[in-house]
C-alpha positions as CSV (number, residue, x, y, z in Angstrom):
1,X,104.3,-0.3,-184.8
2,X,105.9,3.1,-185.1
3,X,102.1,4.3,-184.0
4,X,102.6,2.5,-180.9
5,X,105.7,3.7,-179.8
6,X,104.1,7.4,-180.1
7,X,101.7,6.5,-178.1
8,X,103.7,5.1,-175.6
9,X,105.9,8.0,-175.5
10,X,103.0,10.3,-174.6
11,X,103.1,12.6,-177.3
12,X,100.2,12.7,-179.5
13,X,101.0,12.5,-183.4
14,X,100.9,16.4,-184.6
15,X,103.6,16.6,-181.9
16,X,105.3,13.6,-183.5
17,X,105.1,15.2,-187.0
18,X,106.3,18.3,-185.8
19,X,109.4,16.8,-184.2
20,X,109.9,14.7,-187.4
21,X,109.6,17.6,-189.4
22,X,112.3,19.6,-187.3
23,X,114.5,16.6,-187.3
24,X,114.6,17.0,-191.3
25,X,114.6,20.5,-191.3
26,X,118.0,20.2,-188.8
27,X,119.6,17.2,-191.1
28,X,119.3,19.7,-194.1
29,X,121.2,22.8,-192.2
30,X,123.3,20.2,-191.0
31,X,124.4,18.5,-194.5
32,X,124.5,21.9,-196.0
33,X,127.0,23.5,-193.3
34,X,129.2,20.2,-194.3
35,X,129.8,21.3,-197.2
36,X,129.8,25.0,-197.4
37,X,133.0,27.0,-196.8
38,X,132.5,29.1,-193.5
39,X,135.1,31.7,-191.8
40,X,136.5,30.9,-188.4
41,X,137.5,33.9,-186.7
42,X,141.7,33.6,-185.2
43,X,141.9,34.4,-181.4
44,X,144.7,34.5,-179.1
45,X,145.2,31.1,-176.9
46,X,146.5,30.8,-173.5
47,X,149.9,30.5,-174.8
48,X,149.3,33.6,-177.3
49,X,149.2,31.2,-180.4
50,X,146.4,31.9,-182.8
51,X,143.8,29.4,-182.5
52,X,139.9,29.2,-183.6
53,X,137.8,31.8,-181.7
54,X,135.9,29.6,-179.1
55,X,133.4,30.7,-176.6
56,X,131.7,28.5,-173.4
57,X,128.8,28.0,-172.6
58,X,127.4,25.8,-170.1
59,X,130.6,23.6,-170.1
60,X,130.6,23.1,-173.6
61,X,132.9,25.3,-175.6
62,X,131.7,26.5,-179.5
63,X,134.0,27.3,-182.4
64,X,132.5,31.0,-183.7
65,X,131.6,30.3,-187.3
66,X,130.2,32.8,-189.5
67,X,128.7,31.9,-193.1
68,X,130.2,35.3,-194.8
69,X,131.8,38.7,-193.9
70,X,128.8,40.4,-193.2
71,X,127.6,38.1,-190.7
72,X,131.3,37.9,-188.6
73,X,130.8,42.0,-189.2
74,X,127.1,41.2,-187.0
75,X,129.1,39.7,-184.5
76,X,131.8,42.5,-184.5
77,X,129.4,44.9,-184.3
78,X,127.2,43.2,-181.3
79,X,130.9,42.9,-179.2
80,X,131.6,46.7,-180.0
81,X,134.6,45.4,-181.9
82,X,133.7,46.3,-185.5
83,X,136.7,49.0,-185.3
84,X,139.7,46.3,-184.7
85,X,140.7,44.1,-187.9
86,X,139.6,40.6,-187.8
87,X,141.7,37.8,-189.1
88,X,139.8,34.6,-190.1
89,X,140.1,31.5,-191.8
90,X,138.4,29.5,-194.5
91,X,137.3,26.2,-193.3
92,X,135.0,23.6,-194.3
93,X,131.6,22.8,-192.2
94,X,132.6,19.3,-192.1
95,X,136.4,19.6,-191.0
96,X,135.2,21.7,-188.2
97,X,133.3,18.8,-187.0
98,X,135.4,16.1,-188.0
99,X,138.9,17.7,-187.1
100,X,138.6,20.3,-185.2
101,X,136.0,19.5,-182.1
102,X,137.7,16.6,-181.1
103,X,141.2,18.0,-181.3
104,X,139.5,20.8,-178.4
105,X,139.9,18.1,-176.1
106,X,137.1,19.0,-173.9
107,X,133.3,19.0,-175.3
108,X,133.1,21.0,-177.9
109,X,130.4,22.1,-180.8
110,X,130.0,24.5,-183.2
111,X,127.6,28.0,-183.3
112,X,127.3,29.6,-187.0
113,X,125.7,32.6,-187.2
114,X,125.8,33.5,-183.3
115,X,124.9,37.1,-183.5
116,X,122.5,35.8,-185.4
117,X,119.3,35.5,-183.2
118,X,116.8,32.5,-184.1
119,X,118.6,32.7,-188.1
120,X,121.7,31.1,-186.2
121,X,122.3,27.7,-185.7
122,X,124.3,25.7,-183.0
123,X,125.6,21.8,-183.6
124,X,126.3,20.5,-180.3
125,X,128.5,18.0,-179.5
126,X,125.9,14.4,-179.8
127,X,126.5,11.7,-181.7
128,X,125.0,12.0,-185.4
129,X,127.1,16.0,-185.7
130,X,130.5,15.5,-184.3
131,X,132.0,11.8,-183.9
132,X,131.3,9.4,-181.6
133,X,134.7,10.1,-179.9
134,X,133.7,14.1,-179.2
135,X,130.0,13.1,-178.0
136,X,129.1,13.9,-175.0
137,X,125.5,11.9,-175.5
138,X,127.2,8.2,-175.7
139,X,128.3,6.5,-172.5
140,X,132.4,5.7,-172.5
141,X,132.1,2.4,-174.4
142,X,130.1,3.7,-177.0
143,X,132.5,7.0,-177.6
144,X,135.4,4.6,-177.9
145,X,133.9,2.0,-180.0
146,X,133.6,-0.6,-177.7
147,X,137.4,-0.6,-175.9
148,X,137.6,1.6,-172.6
């Protein structure tokens, strides 16, 4: 059965063991950022509170998480801001994604690592990362469990 819906999807089956593979590999990284301390740089909000340092992209903002000091220092560095003193806090993987992207009220995911390159990893905002309230891959019913 599953063979069948591969081959209706037009993809032959090393593709569909690749992307299987990459699912895992991403479900892994994902269960291991929930649970892993990371530090979340403090910026300056439009009022001039402290708040989580965010960056947009595309219409999606990102909370800047960095998995230790030296890789927050990579970022500092690729800004040309490793001079100024960065304030940061201790937060969980999964209260980042649990807490904090919904309460951004717009769509909102995390980026780890960012300065990174391809050892960096982003969680967007889609159902299976963030809750189904802060994805933007479920149609309105869905995100709200069924009430609009």
């Amino acid at each position: 059965m599953n063979g069948d819906r591969i081959a209706s999807s037009g993809i032959g089956l090393a593709q569909a063991a690749e992307v299987a593979a990459r699912r895992r590999e991403f479900a892994g990284l994902l269960g291991e950022f929930r649970r892993t301390p990371v530090l979340v740089p403090l910026g300056g909000d439009p009022g001039g509170e402290q708040a989580l340092l965010t960056a947009d992209f595309n219409g999606i903002r990102f909370i800047l998480a960095f998995s230790d000091e030296q890789a927050l220092a990579r970022y500092a560095t690729a800004r040309g801001e490793s001079a100024r003193e960065w304030t940061y806090q201790r937060v969980l993987g999964a209260r980042l994604l649990v807490v904090a992207v919904p309460a951004a009220g717009v769509p909102c995911g995390v980026a780890l690592d960012c300065a990174d390159g391809s050892d960096g990893v982003v969680f967007p905002p889609v159902a299976g990362i963030v809750p189904d309230g802060a994805a933007v891959d479920l149609d309105d019913e869905a995100r709200h469990g069924g009430v609009i």
